[in-house]
C-alpha positions in Angstrom: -23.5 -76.6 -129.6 -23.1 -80.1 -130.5 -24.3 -81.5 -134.0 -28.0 -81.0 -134.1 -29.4 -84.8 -135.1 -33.2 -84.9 -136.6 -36.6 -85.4 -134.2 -37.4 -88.6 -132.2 -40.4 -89.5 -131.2 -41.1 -91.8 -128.3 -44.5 -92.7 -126.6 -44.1 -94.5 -122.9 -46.4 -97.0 -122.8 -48.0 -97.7 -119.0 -51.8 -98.2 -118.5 -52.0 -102.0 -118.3 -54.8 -104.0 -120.6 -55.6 -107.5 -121.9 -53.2 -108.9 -124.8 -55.5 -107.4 -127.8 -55.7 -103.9 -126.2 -52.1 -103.4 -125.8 -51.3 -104.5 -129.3 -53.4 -102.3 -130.8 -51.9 -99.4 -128.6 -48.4 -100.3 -130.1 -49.6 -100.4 -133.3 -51.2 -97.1 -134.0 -47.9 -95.9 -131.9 -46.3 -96.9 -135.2 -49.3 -95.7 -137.0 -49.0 -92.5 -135.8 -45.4 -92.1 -136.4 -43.6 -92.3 -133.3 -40.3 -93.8 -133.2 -40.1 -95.3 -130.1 -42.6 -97.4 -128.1 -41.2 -97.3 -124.4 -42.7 -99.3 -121.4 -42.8 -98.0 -118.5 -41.7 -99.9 -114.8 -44.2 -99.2 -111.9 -45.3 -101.8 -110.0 -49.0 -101.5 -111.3 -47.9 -101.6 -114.9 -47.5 -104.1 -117.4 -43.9 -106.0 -116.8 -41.3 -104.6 -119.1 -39.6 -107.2 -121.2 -42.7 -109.4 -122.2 -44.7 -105.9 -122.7 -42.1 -105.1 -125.3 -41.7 -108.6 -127.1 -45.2 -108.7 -127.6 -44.6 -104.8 -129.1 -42.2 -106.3 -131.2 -44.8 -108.9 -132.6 -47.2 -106.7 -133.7 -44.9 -103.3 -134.8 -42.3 -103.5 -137.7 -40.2 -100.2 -137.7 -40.5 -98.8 -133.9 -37.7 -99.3 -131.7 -38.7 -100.6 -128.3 -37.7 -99.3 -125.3 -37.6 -99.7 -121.4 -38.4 -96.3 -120.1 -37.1 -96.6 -117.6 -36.0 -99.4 -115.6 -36.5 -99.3 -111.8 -32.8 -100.2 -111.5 -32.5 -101.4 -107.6 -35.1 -103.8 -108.1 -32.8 -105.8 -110.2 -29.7 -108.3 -109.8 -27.3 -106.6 -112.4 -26.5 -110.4 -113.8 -30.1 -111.4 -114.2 -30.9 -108.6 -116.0 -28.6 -108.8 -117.9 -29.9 -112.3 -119.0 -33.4 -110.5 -119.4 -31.7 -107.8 -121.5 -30.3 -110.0 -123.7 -32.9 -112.3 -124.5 -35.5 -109.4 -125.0 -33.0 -107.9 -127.8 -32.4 -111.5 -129.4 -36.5 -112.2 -129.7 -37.2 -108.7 -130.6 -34.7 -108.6 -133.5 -32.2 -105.7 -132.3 -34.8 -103.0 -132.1 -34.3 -102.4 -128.2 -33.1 -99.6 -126.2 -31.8 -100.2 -122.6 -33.6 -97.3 -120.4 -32.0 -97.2 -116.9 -33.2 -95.1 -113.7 -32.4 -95.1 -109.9 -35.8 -95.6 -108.9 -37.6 -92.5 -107.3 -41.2 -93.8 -105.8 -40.3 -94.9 -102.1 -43.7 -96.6 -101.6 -43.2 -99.5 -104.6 -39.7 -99.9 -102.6 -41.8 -100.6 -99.4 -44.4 -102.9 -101.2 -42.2 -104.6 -102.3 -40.0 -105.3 -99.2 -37.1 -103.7 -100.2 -35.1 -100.8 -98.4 -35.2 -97.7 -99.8 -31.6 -96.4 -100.0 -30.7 -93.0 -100.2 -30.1 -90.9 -103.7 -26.5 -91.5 -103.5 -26.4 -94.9 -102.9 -29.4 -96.2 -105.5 -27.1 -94.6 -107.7 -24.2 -96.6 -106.9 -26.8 -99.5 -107.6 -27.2 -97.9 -110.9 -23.5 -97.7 -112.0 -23.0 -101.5 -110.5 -25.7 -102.5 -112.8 -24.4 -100.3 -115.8 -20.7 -101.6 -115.5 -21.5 -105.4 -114.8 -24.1 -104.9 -117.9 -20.8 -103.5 -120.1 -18.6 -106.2 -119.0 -21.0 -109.0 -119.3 -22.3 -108.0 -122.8 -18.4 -107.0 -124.4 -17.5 -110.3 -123.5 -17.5 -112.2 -126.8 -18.0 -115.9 -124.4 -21.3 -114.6 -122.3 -24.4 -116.2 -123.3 -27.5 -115.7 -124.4 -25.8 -112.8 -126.6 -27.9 -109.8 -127.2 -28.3 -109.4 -130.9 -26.8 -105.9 -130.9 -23.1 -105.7 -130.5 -22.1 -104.7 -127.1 -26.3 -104.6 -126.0 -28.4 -102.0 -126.4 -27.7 -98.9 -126.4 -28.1 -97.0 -122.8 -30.6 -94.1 -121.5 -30.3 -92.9 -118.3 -32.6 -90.8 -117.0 -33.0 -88.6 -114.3 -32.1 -85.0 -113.1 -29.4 -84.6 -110.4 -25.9 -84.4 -110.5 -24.7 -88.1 -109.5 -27.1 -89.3 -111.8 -26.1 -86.8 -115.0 -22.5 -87.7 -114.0 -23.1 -91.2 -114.6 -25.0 -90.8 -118.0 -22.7 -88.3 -119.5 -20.0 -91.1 -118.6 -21.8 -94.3 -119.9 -24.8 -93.1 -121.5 -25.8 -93.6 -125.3 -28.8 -91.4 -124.6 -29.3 -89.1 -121.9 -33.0 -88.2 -121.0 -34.2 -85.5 -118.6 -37.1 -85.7 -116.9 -38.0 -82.1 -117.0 -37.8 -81.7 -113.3 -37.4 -83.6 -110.1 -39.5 -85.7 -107.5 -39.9 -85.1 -103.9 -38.5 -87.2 -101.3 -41.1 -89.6 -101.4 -41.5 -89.3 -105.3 -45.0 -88.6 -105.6 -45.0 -84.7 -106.5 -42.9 -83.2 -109.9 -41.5 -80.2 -109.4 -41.4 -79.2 -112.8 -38.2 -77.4 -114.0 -38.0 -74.3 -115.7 -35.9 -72.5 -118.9 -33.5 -71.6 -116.7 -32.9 -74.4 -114.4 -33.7 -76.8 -117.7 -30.6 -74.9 -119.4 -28.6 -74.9 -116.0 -28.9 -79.0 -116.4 -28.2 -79.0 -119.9 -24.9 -77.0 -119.7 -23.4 -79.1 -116.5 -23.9 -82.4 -119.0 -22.8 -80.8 -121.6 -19.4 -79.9 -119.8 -19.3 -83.6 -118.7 -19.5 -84.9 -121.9 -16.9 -82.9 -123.7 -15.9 -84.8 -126.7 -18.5 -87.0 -125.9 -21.1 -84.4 -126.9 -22.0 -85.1 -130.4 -21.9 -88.9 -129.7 -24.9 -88.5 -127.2 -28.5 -87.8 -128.0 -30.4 -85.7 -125.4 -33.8 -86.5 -124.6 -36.6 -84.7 -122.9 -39.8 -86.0 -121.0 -42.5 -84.2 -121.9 -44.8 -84.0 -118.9 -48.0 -82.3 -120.7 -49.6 -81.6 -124.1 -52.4 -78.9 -123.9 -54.2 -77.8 -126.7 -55.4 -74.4 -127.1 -59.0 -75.5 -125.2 -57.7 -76.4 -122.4 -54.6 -73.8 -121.8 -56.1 -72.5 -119.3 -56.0 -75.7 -116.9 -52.0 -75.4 -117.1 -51.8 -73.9 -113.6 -54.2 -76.3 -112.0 -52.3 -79.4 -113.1 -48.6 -78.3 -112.2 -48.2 -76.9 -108.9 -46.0 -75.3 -107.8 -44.8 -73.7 -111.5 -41.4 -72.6 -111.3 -41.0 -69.6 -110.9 -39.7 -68.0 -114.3 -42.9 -69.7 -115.4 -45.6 -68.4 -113.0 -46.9 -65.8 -115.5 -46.4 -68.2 -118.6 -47.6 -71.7 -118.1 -46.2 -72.8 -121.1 -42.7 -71.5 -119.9 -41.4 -75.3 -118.7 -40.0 -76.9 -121.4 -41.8 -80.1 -120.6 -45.0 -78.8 -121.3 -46.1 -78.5 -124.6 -48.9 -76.0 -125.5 -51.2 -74.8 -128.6 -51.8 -75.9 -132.0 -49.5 -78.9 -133.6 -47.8 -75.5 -135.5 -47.1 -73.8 -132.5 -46.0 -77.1 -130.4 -43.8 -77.9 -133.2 -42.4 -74.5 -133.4 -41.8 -75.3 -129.6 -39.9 -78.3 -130.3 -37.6 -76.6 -132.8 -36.5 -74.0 -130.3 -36.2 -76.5 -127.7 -33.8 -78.0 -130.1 -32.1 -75.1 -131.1 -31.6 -73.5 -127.2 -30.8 -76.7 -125.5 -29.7 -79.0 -128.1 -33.4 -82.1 -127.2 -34.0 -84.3 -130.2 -35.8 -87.4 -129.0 -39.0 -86.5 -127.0 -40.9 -88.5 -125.5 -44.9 -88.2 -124.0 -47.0 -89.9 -122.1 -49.3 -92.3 -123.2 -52.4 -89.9 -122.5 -51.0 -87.6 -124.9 -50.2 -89.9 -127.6 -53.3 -89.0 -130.0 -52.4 -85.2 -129.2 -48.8 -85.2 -129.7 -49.6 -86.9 -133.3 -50.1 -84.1 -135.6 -47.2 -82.7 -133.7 -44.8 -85.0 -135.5 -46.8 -85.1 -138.5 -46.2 -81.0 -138.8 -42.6 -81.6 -138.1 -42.5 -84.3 -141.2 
């Protein structure tokens, strides 16, 4: 087991609003305790990088993170000038979330082939490596303000994509299960196949291991009212969770004492310290961390 770091706490930001409404959101964020306000990148959403230097204006202690990035719709080089300037005007307080893009209809909006799984990627490690090389280079300008850049999630579920984090990755994030072709339907992931995943980037990372920080999505936090529904809003369960909705490690169920008693063994059977929720579940994951602390 590698060395067992203490909770984070990320929110992912992605119902768009007016300049007031989404400050206030960042700031009870912070209010609330979480560590890490991400931003999601849908085409309907807010746009990343100004999203998170306004974050920045109106937070103090959160980190700010992209969560994540829809990686082919980027030239590596220009992003990297984004990059950059986000972490000078934010003051160092930005994470770098990368992903290879999984919705094939924002790929057809907006005109751009949708490659396959092995190829977007390719566009991925392209973009990691020329974001490396660019940033390490003591000449390239506008320089981010954290050496190097910011540090690197990558998140996803398969084995190309693990491959690549476990090789790059500062942070490695799981979604807690994987999209259909199209990428409009979850399949959410069981213990076992949530272990399976854990184990094959725990073997790629080898000494690596304690260096990296695994992080989980959490698709779902139901309180005891509504445990019930649990069935009704994940289908189809996996299978080793048919009989206990509250099997899939990405759903969170119960009272803030039982959820954070959930966390803990989460932590303790597959080594997940940084979760991250929704922003729909932001007041309800609250006294979660508040237990926890």
């Amino acid at each position: 087991m590698p060395l067992q770091r203490p909770f984070r706490f990320g929110v992912n930001m992605f119902v768009p609003g007016s300049r007031r409404e989404w400050s206030a959101k960042c700031r009870r964020a912070e209010e609330l305790g979480f560590d890490v306000v991400g931003v999601a990148d849908h085409l309907e959403f807010s746009a990343p990088f100004p999203a998170m230097v306004l974050a920045a204006e109106m937070t103090e202690r959160v980190r700010l993170s992209t969560f994540v990035l829809n990686t082919p719709f980027y030239n590596p080089v220009l992003l990297a000038r984004d990059v950059a300037s986000t972490d000078q005007f934010i003051d160092g307080r930005m994470e770098l979330g990368l992903g290879a893009g999984y919705v094939k209809a924002e790929f057809d909006t907006a005109g751009i082939p949708f490659p396959s799984g092995g190829r977007r990627v390719e566009q991925l490690e392209q973009t990691v490596t020329t974001l490396r090389r660019l940033f390490e280079d003591t000449e390239y300008q506008p320089r981010p303000a954290q050496p190097s850049g910011p540090p690197l999630l990558i998140g996803g579920w398969g084995d190309r994509l693990l491959r690549l984090a476990a090789a790059h990755a500062d942070i490695i994030a799981l979604t807690g299960g994987w999209a259909n072709t199209t990428g409009d339907v979850l399949q959410l992931a069981g213990a076992a196949q949530t272990e399976e995943r854990v184990a094959y980037v725990r073997g790629l990372l080898g000494d690596r291991a304690d260096a990296v920080e695994l992080n989980l999505m959490v698709q779902q936090v139901i309180p005891p009212a509504e445990r019930t529904a649990v069935p009704d809003r994940f289908e189809p369960l996996p299978p080793d969770a048919e009989r206990s909705p509250e099997e899939p490690p990405s759903v969170l169920t119960g009272t803030p004492a039982d959820m954070a008693q959930q966390l803990k063994e989460r932590r303790e059977r597959y080594g997940f310290t940084y979760f991250t929720v929704m922003e729909y579940n932001m007041e309800n994951f609250a006294p979660v961390i508040a237990a926890l602390r």
